[in-house]
Each structure stands twice: as structure tokens, then as C-alpha cells.
PDB file with SEQRES, HELIX, SHEET and CRYST1 records, atoms N, CA, C and O in Angstrom:
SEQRES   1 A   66  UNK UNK UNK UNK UNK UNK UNK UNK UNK UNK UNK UNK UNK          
SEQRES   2 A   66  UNK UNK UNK UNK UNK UNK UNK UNK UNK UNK UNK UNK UNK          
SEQRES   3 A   66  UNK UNK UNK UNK UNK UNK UNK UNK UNK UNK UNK UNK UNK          
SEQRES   4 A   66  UNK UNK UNK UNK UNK UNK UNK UNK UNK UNK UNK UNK UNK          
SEQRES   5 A   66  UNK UNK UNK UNK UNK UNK UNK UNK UNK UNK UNK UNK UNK          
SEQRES   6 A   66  UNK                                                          
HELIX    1 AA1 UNK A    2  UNK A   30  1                                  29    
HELIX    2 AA2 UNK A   33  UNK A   59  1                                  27    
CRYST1    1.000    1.000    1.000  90.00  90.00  90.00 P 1           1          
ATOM      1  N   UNK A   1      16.433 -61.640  12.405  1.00  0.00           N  
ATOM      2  CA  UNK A   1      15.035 -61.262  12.415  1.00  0.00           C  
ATOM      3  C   UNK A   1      14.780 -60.065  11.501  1.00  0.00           C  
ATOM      4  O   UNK A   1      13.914 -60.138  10.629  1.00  0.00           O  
ATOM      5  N   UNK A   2      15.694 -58.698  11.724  1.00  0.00           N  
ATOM      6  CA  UNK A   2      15.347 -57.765  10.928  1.00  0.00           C  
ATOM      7  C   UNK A   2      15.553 -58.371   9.183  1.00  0.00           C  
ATOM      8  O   UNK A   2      14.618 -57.959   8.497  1.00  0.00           O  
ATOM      9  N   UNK A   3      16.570 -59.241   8.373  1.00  0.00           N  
ATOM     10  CA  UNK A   3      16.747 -59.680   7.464  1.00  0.00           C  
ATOM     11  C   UNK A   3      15.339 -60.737   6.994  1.00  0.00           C  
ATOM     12  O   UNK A   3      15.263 -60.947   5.784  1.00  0.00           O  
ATOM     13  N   UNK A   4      14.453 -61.271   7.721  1.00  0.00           N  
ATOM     14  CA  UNK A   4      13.359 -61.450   7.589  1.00  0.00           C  
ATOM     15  C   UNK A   4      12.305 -60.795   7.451  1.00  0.00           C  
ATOM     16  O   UNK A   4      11.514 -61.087   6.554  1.00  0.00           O  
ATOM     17  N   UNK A   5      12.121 -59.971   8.148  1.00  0.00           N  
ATOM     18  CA  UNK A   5      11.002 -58.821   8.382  1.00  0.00           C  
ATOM     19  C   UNK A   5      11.738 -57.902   6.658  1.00  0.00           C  
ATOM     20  O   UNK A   5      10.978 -57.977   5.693  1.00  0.00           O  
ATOM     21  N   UNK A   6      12.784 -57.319   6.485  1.00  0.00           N  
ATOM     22  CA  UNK A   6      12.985 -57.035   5.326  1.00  0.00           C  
ATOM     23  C   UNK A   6      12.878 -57.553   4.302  1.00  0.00           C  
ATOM     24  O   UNK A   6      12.860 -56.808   3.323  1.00  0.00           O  
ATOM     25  N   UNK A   7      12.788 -58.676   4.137  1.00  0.00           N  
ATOM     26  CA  UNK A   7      12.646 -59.167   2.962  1.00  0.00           C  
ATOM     27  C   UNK A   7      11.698 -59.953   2.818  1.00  0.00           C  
ATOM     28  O   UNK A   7      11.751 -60.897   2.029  1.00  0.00           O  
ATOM     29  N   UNK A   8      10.044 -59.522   4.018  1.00  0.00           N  
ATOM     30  CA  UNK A   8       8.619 -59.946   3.733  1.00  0.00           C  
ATOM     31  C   UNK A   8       8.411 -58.345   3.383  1.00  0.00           C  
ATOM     32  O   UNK A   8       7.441 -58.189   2.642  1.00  0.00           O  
ATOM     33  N   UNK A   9       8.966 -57.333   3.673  1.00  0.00           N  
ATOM     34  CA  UNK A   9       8.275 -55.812   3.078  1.00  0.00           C  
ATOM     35  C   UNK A   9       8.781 -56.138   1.359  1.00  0.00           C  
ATOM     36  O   UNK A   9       7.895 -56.231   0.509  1.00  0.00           O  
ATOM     37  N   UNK A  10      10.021 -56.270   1.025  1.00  0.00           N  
ATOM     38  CA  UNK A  10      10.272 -56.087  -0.198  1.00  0.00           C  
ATOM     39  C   UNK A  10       9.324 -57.214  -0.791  1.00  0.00           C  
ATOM     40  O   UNK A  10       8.436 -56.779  -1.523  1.00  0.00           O  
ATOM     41  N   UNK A  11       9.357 -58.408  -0.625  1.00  0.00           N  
ATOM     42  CA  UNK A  11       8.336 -59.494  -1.035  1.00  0.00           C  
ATOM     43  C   UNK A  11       6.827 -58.820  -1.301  1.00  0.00           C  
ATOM     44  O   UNK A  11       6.177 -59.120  -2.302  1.00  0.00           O  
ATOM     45  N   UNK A  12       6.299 -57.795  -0.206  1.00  0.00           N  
ATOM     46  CA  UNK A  12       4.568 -57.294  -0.116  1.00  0.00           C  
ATOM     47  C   UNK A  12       4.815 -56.063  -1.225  1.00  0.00           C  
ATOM     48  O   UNK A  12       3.946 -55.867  -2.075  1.00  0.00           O  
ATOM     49  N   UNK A  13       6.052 -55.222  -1.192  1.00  0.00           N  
ATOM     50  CA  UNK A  13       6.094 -54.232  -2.373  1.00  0.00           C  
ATOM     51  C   UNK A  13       6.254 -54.534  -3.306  1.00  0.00           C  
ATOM     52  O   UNK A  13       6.193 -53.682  -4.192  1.00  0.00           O  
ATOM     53  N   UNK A  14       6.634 -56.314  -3.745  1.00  0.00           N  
ATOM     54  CA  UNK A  14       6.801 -56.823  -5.203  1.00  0.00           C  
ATOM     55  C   UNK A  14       5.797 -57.367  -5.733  1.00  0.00           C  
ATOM     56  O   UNK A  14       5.704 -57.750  -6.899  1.00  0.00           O  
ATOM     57  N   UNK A  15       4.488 -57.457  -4.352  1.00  0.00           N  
ATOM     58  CA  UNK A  15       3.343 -57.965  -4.877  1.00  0.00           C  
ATOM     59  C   UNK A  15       2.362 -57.089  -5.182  1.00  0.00           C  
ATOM     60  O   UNK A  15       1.408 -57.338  -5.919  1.00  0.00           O  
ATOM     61  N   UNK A  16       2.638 -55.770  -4.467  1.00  0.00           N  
ATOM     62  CA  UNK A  16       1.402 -54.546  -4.944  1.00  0.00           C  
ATOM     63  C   UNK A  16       2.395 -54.397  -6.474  1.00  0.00           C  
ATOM     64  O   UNK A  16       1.795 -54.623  -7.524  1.00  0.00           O  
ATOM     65  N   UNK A  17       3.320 -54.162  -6.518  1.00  0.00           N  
ATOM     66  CA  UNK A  17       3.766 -53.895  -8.472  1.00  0.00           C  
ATOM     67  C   UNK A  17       3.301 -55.048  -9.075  1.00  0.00           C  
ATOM     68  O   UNK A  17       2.797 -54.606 -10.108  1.00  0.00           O  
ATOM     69  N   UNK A  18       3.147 -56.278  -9.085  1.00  0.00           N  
ATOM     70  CA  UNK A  18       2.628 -57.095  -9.513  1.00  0.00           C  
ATOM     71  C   UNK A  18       1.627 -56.782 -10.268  1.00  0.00           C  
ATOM     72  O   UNK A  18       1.586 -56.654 -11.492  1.00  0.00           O  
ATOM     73  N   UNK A  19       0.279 -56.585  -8.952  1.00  0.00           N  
ATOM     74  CA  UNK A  19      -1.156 -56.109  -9.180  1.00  0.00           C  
ATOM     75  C   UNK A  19      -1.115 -54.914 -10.068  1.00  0.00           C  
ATOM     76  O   UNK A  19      -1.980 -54.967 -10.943  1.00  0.00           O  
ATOM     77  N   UNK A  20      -0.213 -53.640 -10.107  1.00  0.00           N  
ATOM     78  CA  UNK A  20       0.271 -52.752 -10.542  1.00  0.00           C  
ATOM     79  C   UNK A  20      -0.067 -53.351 -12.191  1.00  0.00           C  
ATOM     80  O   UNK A  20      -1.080 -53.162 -12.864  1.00  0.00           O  
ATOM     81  N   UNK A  21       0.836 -53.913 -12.439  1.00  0.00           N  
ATOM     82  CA  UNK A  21       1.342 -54.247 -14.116  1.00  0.00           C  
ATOM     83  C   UNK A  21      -0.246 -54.899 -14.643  1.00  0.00           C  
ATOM     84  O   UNK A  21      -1.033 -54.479 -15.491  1.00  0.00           O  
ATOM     85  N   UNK A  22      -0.292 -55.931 -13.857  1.00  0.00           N  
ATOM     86  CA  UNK A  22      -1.643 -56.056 -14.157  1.00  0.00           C  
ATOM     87  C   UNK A  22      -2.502 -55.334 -14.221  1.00  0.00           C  
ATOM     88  O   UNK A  22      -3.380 -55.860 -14.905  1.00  0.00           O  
ATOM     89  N   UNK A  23      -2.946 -53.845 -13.709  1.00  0.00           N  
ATOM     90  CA  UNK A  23      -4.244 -52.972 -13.909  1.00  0.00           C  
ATOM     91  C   UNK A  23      -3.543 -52.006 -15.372  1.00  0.00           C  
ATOM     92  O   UNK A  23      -4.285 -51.417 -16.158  1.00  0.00           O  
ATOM     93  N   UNK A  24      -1.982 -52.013 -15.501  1.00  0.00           N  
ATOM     94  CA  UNK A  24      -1.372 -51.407 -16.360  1.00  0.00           C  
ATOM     95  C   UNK A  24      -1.932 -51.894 -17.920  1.00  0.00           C  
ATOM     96  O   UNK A  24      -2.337 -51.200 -18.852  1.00  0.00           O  
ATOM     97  N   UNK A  25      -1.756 -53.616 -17.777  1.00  0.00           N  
ATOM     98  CA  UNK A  25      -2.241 -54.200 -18.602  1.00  0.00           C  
ATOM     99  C   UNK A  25      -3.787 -53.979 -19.376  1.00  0.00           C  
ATOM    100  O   UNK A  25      -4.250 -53.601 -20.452  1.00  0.00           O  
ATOM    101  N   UNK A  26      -4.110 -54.353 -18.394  1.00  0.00           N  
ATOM    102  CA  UNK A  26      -5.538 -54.452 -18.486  1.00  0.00           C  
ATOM    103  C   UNK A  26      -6.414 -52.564 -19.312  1.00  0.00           C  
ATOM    104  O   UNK A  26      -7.481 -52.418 -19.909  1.00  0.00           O  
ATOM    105  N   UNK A  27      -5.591 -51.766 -19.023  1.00  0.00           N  
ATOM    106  CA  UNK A  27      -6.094 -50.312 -19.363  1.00  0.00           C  
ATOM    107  C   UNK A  27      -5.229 -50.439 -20.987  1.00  0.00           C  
ATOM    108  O   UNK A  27      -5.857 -50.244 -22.028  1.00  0.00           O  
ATOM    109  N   UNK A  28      -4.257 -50.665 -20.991  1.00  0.00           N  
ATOM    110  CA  UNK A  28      -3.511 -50.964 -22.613  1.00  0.00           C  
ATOM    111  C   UNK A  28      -4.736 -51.688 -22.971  1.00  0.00           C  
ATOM    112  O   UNK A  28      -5.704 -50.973 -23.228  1.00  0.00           O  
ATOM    113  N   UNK A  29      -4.931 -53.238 -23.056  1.00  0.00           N  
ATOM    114  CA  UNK A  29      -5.785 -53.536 -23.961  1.00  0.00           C  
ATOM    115  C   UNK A  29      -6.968 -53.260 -23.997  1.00  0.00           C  
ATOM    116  O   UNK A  29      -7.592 -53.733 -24.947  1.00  0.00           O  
ATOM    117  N   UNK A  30      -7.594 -52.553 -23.167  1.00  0.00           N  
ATOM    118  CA  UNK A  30      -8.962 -51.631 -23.225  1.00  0.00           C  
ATOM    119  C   UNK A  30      -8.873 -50.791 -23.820  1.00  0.00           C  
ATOM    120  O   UNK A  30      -9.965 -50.223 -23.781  1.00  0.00           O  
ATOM    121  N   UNK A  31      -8.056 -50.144 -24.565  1.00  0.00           N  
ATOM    122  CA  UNK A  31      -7.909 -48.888 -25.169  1.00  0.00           C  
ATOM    123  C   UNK A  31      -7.638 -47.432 -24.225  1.00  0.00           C  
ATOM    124  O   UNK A  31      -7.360 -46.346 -24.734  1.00  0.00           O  
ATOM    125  N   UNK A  32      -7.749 -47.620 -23.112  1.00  0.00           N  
ATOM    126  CA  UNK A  32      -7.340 -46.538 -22.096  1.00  0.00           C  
ATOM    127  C   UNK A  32      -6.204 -46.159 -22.265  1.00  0.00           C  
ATOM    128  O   UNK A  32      -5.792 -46.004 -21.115  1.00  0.00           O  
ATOM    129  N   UNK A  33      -5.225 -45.842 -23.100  1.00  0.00           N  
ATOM    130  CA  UNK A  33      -3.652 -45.536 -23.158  1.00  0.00           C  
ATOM    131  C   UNK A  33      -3.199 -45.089 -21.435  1.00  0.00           C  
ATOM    132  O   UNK A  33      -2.558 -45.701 -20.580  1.00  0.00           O  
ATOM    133  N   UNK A  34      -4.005 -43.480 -21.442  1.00  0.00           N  
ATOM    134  CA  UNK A  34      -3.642 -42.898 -20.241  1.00  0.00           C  
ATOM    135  C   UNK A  34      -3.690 -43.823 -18.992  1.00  0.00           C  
ATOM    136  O   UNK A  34      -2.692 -43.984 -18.290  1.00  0.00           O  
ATOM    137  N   UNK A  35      -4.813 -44.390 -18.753  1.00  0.00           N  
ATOM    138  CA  UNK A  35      -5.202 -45.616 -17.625  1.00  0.00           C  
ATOM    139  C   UNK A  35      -3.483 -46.132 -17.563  1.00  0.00           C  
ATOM    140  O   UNK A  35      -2.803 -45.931 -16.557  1.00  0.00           O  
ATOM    141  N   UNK A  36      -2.916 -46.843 -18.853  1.00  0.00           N  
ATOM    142  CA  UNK A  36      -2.308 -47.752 -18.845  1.00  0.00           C  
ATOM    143  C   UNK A  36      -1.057 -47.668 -18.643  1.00  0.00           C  
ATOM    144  O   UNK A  36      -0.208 -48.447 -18.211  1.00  0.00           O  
ATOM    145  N   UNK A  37      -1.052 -45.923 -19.255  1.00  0.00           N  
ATOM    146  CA  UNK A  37       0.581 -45.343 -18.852  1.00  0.00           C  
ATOM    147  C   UNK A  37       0.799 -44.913 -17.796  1.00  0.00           C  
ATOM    148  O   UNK A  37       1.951 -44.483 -17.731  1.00  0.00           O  
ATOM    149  N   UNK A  38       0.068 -44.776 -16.610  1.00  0.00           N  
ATOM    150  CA  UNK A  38      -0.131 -44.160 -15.455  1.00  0.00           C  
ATOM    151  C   UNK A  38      -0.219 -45.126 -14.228  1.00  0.00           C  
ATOM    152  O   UNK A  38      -0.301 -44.910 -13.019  1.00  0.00           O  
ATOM    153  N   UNK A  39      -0.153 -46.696 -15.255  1.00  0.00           N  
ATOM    154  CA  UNK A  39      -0.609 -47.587 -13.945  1.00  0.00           C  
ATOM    155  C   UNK A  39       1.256 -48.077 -14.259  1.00  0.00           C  
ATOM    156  O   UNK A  39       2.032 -48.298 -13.330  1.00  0.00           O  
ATOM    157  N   UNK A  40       1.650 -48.157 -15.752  1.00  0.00           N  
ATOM    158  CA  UNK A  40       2.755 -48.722 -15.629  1.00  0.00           C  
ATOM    159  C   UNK A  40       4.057 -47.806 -14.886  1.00  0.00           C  
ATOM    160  O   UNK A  40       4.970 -48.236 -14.182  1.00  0.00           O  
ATOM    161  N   UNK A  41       3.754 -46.301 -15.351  1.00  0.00           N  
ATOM    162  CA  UNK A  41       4.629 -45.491 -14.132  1.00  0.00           C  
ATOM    163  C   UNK A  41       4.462 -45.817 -12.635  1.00  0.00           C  
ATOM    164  O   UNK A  41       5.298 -45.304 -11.890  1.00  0.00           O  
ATOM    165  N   UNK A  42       3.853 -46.313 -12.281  1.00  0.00           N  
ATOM    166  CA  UNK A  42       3.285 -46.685 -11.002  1.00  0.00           C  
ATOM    167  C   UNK A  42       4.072 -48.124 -10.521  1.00  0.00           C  
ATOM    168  O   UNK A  42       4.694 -48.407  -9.496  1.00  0.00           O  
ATOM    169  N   UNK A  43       3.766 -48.842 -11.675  1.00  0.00           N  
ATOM    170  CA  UNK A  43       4.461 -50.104 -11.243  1.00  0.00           C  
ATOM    171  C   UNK A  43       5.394 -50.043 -11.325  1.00  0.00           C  
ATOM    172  O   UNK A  43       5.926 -50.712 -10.439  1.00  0.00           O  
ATOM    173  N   UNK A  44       6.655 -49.179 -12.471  1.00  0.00           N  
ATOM    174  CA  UNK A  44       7.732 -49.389 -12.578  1.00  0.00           C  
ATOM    175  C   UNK A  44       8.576 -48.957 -11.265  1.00  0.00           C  
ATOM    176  O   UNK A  44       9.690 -49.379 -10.955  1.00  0.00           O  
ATOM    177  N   UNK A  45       7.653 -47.862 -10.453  1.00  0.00           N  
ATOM    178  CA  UNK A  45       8.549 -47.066  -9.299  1.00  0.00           C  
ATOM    179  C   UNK A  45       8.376 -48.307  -7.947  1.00  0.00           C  
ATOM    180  O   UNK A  45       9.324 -48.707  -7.270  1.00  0.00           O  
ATOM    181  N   UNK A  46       6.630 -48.845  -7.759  1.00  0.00           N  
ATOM    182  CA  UNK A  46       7.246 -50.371  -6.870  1.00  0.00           C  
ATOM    183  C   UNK A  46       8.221 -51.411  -6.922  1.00  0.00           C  
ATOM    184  O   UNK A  46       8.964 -51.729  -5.993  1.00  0.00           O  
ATOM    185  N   UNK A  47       8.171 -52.016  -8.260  1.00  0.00           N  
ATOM    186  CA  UNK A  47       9.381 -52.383  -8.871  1.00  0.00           C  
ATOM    187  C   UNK A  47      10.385 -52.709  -8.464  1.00  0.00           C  
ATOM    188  O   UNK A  47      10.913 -53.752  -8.079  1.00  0.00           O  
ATOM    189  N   UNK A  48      10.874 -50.692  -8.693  1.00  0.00           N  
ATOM    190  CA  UNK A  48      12.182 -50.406  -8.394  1.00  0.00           C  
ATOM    191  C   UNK A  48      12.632 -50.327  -6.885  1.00  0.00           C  
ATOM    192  O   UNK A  48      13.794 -50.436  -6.495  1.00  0.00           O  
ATOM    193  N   UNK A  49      11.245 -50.068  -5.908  1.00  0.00           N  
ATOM    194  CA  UNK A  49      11.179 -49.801  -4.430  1.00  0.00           C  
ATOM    195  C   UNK A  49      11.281 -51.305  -4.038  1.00  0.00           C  
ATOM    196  O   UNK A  49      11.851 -51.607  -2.990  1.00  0.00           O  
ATOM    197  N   UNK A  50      10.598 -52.516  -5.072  1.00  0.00           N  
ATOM    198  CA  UNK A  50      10.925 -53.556  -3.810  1.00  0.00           C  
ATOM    199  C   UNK A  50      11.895 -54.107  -4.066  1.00  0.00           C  
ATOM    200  O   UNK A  50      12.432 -54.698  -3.129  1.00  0.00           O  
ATOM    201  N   UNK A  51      12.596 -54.171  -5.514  1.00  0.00           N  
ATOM    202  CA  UNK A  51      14.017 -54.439  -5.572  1.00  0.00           C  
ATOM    203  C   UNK A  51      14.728 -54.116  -4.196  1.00  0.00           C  
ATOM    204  O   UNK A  51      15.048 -54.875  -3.281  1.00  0.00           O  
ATOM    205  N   UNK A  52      14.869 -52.790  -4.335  1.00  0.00           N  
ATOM    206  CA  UNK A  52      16.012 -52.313  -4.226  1.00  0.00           C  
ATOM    207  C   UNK A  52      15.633 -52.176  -2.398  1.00  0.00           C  
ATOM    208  O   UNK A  52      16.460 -51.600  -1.692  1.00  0.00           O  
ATOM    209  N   UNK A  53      14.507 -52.679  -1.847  1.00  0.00           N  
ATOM    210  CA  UNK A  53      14.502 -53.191  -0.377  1.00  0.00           C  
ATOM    211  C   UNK A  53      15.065 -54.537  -0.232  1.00  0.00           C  
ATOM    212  O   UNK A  53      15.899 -54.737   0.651  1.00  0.00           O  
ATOM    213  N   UNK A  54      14.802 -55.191  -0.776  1.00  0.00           N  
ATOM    214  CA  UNK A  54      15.099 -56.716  -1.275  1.00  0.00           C  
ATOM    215  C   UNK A  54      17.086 -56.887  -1.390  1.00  0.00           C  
ATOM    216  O   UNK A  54      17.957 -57.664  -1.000  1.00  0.00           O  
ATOM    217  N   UNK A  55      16.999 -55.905  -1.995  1.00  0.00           N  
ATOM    218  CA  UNK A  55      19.196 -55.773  -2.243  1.00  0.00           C  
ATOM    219  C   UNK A  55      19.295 -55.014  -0.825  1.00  0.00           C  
ATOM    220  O   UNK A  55      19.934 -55.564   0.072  1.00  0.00           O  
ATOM    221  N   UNK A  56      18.575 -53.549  -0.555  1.00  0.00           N  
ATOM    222  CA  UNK A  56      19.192 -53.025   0.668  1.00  0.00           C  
ATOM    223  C   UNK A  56      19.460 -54.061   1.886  1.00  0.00           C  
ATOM    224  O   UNK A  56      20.434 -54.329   2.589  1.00  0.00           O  
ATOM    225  N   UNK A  57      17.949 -54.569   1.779  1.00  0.00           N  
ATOM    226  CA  UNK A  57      17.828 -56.130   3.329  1.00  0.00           C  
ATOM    227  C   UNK A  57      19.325 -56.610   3.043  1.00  0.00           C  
ATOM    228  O   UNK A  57      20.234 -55.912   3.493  1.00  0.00           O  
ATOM    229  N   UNK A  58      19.644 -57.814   2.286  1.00  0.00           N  
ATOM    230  CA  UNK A  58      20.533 -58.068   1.979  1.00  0.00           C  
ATOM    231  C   UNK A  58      21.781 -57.810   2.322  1.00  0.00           C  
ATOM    232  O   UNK A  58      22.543 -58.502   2.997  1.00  0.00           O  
ATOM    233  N   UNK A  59      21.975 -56.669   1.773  1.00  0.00           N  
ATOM    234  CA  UNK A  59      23.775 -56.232   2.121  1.00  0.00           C  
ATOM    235  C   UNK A  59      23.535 -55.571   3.420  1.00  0.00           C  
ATOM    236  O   UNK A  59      24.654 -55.750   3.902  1.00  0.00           O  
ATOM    237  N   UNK A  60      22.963 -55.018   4.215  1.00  0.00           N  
ATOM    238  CA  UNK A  60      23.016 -54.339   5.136  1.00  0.00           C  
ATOM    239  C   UNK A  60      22.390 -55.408   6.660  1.00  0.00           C  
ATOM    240  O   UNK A  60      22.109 -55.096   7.817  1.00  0.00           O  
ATOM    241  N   UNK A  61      22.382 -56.516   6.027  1.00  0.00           N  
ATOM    242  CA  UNK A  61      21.972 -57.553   7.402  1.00  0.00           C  
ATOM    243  C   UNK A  61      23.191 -58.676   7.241  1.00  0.00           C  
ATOM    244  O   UNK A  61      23.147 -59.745   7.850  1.00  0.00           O  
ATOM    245  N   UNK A  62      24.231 -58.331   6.395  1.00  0.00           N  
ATOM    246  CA  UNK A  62      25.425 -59.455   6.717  1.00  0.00           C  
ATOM    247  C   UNK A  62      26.497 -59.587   7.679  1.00  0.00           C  
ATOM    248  O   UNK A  62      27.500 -58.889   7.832  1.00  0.00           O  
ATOM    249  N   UNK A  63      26.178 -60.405   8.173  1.00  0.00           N  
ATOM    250  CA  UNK A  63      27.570 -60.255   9.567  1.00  0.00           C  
ATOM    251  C   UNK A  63      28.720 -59.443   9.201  1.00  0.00           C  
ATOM    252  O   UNK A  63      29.103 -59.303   8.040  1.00  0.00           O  
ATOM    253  N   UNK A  64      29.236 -58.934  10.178  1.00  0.00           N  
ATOM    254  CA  UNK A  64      30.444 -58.155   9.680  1.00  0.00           C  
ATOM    255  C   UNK A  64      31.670 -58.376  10.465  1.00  0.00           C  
ATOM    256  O   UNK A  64      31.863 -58.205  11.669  1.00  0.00           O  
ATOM    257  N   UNK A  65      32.415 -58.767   9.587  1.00  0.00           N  
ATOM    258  CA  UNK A  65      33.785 -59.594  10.016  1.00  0.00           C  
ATOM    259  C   UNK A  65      34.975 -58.295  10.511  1.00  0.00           C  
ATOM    260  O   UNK A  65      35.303 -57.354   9.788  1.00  0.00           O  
ATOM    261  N   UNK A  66      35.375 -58.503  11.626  1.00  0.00           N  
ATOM    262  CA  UNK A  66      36.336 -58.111  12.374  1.00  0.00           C  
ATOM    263  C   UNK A  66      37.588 -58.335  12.793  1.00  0.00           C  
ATOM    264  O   UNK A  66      38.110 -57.577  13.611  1.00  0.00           O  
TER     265      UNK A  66                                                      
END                                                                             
């Protein structure tokens, strides 16, 4: 159960970076540089947060042999 529930948070933090890259986008080709560099620092740190919930879930919900 917890290996489920972990890896619908990392799944919901890979979908706000998603939306992320997309508003990142969207300020680049508007000419907003700042908008665009500020949305992609943003996305790159969800990103890296739902990865790396996504790997933590993972290794830390595997049976452990005795």
C-alpha cells in the first residue's frame, strides 16, 4: 500500500513539473526571458523531487530478504 500511495505522490509531483515546463515554455516564446527562466528553475527542482520520490518509493518498499 505505502509503494502505491508513493508512487501516486511522485506521479502528482511529475505532473505539477509538467505544467511547470509548460508555463516555462510559454514565457520563452513570449519574449519574457525572466518569466521563462524562473518557471524552468521551478520545474527542474519538481523534476528532480518527483524522480527521486518515484526511485526513493521503489528501493525503500522492497521486501527484505533474511
Amino acid at each position: 500500500m505505502s509503494r502505491i500511495l508513493g508512487m501516486m505522490a511522485g506521479a502528482g509531483i511529475l505532473v505539477l513539473a509538467l505544467f511547470a515546463w509548460f508555463d516555462s515554455a510559454a514565457g520563452w516564446s513570449d519574449g519574457h526571458s525572466d518569466i521563462g527562466f524562473w518557471w524552468t528553475v521551478i520545474a527542474t527542482f519538481l523534476t528532480i523531487a518527483g524522480v527521486g520520490t518515484v526511485i526513493g518509493t521503489w528501493l525503500h518498499t522492497q521486501p527484505i530478504d533474511d
